[in-house]
FIDO-568512 format. One line per 2 residues: number of its first residue (from 0); for each residue x, y, z of C-alpha. Coordinates in steps of 0.2 Angstrom, whole numbers, always signed. Layout:
// residues N
NUM = X:Y:Z  ...
END
This chain:
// residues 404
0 = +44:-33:+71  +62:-28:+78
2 = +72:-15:+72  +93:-14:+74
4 = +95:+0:+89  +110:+5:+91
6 = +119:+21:+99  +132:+20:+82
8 = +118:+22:+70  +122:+36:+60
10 = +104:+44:+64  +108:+41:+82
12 = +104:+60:+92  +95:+68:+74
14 = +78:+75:+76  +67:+70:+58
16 = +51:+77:+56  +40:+71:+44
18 = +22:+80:+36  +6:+71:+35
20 = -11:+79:+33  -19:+67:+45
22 = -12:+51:+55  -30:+41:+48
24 = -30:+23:+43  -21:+23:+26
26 = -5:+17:+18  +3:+34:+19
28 = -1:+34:+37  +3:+18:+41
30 = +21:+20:+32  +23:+37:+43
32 = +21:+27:+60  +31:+13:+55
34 = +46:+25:+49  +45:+35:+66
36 = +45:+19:+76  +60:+16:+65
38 = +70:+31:+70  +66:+28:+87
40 = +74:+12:+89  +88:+20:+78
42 = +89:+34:+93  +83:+49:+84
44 = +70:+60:+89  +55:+54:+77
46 = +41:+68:+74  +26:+69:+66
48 = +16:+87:+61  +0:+82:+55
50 = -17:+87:+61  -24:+72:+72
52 = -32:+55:+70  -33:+39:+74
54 = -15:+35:+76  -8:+46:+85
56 = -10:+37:+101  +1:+23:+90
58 = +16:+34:+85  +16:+39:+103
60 = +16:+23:+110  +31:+19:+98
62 = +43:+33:+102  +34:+45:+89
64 = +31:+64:+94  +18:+72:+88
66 = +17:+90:+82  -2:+96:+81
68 = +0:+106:+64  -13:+109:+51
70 = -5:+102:+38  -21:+97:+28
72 = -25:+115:+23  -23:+116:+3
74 = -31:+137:+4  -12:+146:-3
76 = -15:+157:+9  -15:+147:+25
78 = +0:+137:+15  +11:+153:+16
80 = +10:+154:+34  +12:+138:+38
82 = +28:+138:+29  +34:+149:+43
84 = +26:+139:+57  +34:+123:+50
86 = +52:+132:+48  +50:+139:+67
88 = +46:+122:+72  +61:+114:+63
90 = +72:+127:+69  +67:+127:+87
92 = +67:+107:+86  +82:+107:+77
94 = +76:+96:+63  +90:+89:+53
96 = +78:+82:+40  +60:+85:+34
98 = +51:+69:+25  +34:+76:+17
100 = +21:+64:+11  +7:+71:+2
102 = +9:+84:-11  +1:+102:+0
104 = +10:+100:+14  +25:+94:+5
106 = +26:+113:-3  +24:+119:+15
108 = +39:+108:+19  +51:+113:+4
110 = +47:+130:+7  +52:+128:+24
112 = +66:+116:+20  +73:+129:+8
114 = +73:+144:+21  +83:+132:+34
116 = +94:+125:+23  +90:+105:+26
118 = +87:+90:+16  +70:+88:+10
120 = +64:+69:+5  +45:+66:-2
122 = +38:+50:-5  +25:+46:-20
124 = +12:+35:-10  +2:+36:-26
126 = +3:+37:-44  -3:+58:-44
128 = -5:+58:-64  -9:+76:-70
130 = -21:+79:-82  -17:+97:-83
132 = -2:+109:-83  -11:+116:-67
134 = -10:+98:-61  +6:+94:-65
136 = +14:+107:-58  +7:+105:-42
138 = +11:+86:-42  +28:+90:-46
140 = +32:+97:-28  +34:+76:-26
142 = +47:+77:-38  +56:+92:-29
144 = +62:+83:-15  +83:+79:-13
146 = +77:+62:-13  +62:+56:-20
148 = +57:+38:-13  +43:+29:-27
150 = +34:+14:-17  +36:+3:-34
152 = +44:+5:-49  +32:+7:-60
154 = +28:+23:-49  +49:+27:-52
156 = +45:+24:-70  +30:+39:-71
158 = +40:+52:-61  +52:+48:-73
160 = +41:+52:-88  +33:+67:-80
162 = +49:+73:-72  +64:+68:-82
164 = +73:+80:-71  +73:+71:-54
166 = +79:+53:-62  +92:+50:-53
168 = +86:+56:-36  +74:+42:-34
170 = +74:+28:-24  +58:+14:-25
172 = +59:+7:-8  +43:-5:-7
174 = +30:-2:+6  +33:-14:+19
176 = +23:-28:+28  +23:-32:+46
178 = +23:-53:+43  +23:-56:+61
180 = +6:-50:+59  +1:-56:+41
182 = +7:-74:+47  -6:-91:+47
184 = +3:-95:+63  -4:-77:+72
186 = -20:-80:+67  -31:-90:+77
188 = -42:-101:+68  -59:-94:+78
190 = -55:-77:+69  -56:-86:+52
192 = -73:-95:+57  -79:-80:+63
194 = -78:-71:+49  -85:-84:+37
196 = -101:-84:+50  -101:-63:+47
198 = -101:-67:+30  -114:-82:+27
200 = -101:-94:+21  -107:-112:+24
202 = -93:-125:+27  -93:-132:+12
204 = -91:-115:+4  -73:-110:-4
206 = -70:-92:-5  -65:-79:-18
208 = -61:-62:-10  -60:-44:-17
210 = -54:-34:-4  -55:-16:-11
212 = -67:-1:-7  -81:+0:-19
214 = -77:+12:-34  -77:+7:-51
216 = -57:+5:-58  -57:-8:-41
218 = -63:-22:-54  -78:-28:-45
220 = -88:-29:-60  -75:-41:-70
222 = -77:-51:-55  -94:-52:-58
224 = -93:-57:-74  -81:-70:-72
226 = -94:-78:-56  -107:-80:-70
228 = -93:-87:-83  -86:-100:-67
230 = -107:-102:-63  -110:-108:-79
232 = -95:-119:-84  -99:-129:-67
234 = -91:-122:-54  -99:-122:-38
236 = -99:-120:-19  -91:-104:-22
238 = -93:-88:-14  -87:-73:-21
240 = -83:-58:-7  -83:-42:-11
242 = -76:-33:+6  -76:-14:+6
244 = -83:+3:+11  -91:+11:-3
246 = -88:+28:+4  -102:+36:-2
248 = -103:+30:-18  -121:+23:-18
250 = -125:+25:-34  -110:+13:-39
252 = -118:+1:-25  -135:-2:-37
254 = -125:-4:-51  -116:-19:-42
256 = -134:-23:-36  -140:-24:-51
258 = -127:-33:-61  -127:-46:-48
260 = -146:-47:-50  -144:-50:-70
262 = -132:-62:-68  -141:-72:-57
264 = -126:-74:-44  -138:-66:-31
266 = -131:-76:-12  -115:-80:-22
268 = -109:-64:-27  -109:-53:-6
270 = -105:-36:-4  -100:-37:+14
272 = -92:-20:+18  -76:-16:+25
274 = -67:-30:+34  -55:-24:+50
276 = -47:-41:+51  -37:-44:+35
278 = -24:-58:+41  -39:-67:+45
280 = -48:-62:+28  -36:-69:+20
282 = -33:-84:+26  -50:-89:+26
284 = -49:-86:+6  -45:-99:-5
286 = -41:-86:-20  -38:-67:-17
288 = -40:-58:-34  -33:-38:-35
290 = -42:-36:-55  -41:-18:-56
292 = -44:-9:-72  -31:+6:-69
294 = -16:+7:-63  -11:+4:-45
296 = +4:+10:-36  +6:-3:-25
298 = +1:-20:-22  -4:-21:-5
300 = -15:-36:-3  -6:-47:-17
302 = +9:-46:-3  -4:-48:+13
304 = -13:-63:+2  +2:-71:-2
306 = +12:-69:+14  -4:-78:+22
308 = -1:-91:+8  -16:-88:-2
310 = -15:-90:-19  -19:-74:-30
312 = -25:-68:-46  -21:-50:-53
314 = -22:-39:-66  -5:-36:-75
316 = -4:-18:-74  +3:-4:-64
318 = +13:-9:-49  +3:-25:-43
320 = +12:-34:-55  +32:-35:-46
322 = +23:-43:-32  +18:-58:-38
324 = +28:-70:-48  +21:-77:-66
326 = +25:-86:-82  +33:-81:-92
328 = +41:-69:-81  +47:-87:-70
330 = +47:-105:-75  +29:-112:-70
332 = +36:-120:-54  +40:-105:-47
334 = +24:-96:-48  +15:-88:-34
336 = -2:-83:-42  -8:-77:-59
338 = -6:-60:-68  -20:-59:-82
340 = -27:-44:-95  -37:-29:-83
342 = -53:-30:-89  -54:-46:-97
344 = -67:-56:-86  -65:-72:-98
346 = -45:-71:-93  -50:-69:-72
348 = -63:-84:-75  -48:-94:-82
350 = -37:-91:-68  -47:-91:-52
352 = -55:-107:-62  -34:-114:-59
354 = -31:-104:-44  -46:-118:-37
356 = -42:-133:-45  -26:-133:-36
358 = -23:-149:-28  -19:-148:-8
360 = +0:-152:-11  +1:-140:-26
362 = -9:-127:-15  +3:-128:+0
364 = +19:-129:-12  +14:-112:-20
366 = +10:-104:-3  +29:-109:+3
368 = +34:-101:-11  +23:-85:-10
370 = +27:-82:+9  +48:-84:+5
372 = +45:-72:-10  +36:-57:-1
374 = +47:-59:+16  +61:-55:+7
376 = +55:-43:-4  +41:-33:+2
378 = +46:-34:+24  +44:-20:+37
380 = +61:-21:+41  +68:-20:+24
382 = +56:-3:+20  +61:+5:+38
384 = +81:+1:+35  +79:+7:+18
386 = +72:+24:+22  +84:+29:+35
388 = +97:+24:+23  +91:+37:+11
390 = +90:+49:+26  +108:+45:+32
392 = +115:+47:+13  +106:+61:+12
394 = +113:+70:+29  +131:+63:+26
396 = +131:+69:+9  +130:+55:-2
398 = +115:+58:-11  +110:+54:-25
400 = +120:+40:-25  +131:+38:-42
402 = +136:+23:-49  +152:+30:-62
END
């Protein structure tokens, strides 16, 4: 990915400082390196105060500084003083900016924010409905920030609901993909092979992969459903992946077991566990399917899939849905996968049924399509310029941005 540098960048010479529990694998920790190596190339000073993890030696390697900080702690008492730790920081570091990005530390942040007199910016990496006053007061430090970035709209739309009052200090800004990494040219096809030997697939084998952990709303049981529905109308040579970490959740696991077990689809339906090598994944799928049963607040593998020209099948709810392209939302030429009920495992059969029927030219027609789509919606670059747009208003005093 390349970034604009440039000594005239309005950040240029700024010190940022965002808060993250941990830097572990995760879209919220992902987004946090990639906005670090951001300001970096921009020539700020790009920190990070979180606890630790796996990608810290990343942000350093990219410009990032991190400050060890125990930002996971959610006891009140341990918050309090860590809102003066994070204002001594910020004033010592001369933070100009403070970006939080999950909700405990982001009331550390405010309060240290508010004490120093600087711009505070939080991000809703999730949808963080409250189902309780309780809750909803203490998910509406998200909505307290002097910008509040939503990673879709449909997340924009809840804050709104839930916090009329921040309306017009949101922003959506899209999480972003890195396509010189989710591109069929960077993936070399002994990767692909390789993981359809890992997962028994014969060569004659097409492949329909869920690539979500293992928990209930994930949709792996419509899945299975709609296997036995294809089974049974004559579709074969198909093998339907499930690829995720259960995370505990064993219980959930025999369920799956035993679903697959009644619906005879045992060998056809694999639960293969989590998969480190997703371009590959994807491009050694011939349908990826997101079917979830609630809401998501993104649709991170719908871009991925796409961007690898795969076509894709999801359920049209919560934010998955602005990421792919559909009738009648777009003339039928113009589609990049199908949108369908959640929960409806007649309506997935339907689709992934299409999704496999596609001729080789209709195929490759609809994965041109899907690639130009999500590269110009959903890129690193376009997430990264975005934010430190929001920043820069913010610090110049042009935010929130009015329209009259």
């Amino acid at each position: 990915m390349a970034f604009p540098t440039s000594q005239f960048h309005p950040l240029a010479g700024r010190t940022i400082l965002q808060i993250i529990p941990e830097l572990e694998a995760g879209g919220a920790e992902r987004t946090t390196v990639d906005i670090a190596e951001g300001l970096a190339h921009a020539g700020a000073r790009a920190l990070v105060a979180t606890e630790g993890g796996r990608l810290v030696g990343e942000l350093q390697a990219k410009g990032g500084v991190w400050i060890p900080f125990r930002a996971a702690t959610k006891n009140p008492f341990s918050m309090l003083v860590n809102v003066r730790r994070l204002a001594r920081i910020c004033y010592n570091e001369r933070v100009a900016l403070i970006h939080a990005r999950s909700r405990a530390p982001a009331w550390v942040a405010l309060g240290a924010a508010r004490s120093l007199n600087i711009p505070f910016v939080t991000t809703y990496h999730g949808s963080y409905a409250g189902r309780s006053s309780v809750k909803v007061l203490y998910n509406s430090v998200m909505a307290r920030g002097d910008a509040v970035i939503a990673n879709s709209h449909y997340t924009g739309e809840l804050i709104r609901s839930l916090y009329p009052q921040a309306a017009e200090k949101i922003t959506v800004i899209h999480r972003g993909t890195d396509f010189s990494t989710f591109s069929p040219m960077a993936v070399a096809p002994e990767r692909v092979e390789n993981l359809r030997k890992a997962w028994n697939v014969a060569p004659h084998e097409r492949v329909v992969l869920l690539a979500a952990r293992l928990t209930g709303w994930k949709g792996q049981k419509v899945l299975i459903e709609a296997a036995a529905k294809l089974r049974d109308a004559g579709v074969r040579d198909v093998a339907y992946i499930l690829a995720g970490d259960p995370q505990g959740r064993d219980s959930y696991v025999k369920e799956l077991d035993g679903l697959i077990e009644a619906r005879k689809l045992t060998g056809i339906v694999r639960m293969v566990g989590h998969c480190t090598d997703m371009p590959a994944a994807f491009l050694a799928a011939s349908v990826v399917t997101v079917p979830s049963t609630e809401p998501e607040a993104f649709g991170r593998s719908a871009v991925e899939a796409q961007a690898m020209g795969t076509p894709v099948v999801v359920s049209d709810l919560g934010a998955v849905p602005e990421t792919v392209l559909s009738p009648p939302a777009v003339q039928p030429h113009e589609r990049t996968g199908w949108r369908i009920p959640p929960s409806d495992p007649d309506a997935l059969s339907d689709a992934l049924g299409a999704a496999l029927g596609l001729g080789a030219s209709a195929r490759i027609a609809m994965g041109v399509r899907a690639r130009d789509h999500v590269e110009r919606h959903f890129s690193l670059e376009r997430m990264v310029a975005s934010t430190l747009e929001v920043y820069s208003d913010l610090l110049e005093g042009r935010f929130p941005r009015r329209t009259s």
